[in-house]
N, C-alpha and C positions, 0 to 999 in steps of 0.2 A: 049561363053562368060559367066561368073561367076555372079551370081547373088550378088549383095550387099544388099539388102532388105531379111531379114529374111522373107519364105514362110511359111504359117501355114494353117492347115485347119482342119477340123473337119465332120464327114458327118458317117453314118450309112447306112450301105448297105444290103442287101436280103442275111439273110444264105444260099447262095448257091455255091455250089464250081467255077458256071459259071459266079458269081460278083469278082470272083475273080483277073479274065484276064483283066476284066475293071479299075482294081483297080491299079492295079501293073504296067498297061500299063503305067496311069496318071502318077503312082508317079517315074515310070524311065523316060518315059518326060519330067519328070521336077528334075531329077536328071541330066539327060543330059545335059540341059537347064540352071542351075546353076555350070555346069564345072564340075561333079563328073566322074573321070575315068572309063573306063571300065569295069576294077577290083572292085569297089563300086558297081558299077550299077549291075555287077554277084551277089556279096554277099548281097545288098540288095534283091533284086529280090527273091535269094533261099529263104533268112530268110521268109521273107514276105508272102512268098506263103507257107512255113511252116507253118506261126502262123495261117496264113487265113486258111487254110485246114483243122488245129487242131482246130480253134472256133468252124470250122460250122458243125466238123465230132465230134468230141469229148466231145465241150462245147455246143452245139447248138441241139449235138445228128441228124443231117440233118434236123431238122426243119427248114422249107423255112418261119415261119410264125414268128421267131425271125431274130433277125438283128446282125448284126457284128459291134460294134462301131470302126473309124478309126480317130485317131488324127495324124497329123505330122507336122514337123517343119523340115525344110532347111533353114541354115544358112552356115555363111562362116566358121564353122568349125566342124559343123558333121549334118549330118542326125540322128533325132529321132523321134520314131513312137510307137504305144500304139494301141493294138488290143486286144477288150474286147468283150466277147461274153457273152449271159444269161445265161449259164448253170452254176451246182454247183459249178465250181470250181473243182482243185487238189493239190499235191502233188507235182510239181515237181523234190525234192529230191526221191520221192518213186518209179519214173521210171527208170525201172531196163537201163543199159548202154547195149545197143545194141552189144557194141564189147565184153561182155564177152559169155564166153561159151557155156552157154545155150541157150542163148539170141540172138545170132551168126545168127539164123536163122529164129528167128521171125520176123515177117513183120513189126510191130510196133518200136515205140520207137528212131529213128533215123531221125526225124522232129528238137526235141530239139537237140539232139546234133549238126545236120548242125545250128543248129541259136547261138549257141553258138561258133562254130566252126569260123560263118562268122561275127559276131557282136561284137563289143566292151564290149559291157555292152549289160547284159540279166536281167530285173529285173521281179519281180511275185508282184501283188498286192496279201494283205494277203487272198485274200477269193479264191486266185488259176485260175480267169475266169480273169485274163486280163495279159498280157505282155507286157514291155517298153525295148526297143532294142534301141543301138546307133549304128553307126558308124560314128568314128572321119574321114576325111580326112586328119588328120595325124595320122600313127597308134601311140598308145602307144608303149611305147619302155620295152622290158623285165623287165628292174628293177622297170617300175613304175607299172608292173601289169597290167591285163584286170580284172575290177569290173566285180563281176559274184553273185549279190547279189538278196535275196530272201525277199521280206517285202514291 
């Protein structure tokens, strides 16, 4: 059954990759829980455990003694969520694309792509430590675009 109350919530968690499982549990529980298909609850799920991964490894640097802010909002027409970590910040224009040549076989780098791949909208706040991700449950349709905006 479909939730009509917009769900929101707010909470900071222990940089560690093992708050992770706890996090992601909650929030496809209550993607389920508000009617979100199977195919959302995949695509949330990846993105999510992508950006959580990248705070605590990348922005967090694995410091367990910094936290992962997690905001999100479910409502009757998309899922959006905001994962900020302490660290300096980056670039993400300046990550090289996993699928070209050199890059082919680097370990890195293919976090952002799956969150862009699975999400409507990827935004970066400007200092680089934090991401806002949607998904609509209706997709956009080709001509109107997926926003894939930086700022």
């Amino acid at each position: 059954m479909a939730s009509k109350a917009p769900i929101t919530c707010s909470m900071a968690v222990a940089s560690t990759l093992l708050a992770s499982e706890g996090v992601c549990h909650l929030i496809m529980s209550i993607l389920e829980d508000s009617g979100f298909g199977k195919e959302d609850v995949f695509a949330v799920h990846l993105a999510l455990q992508e950006a959580f991964i990248n705070a605590v490894r990348h922005g967090n640097q694995m410091d367990p003694d910094k936290e992962v802010k997690i905001e999100y909002l479910v409502d009757s027409e998309k899922f959006e969520i905001s994962v900020t970590d302490e660290g300096n910040g980056f670039d993400p224009e300046a990550v090289p694309d996993p699928r070209c040549g050199e890059n082919l076989y680097k370990p890195n780098g293919r976090g952002l792509l799956l969150m862009r791949a699975y999400m409507d909208v990827i935004e970066y706040n400007e200092k680089g430590n934090g991401v806002r991700m949607v998904r609509y449950r209706e997709r956009p349709s080709a001509t109107e675009g997926v926003r894939r905006e930086q700022g």
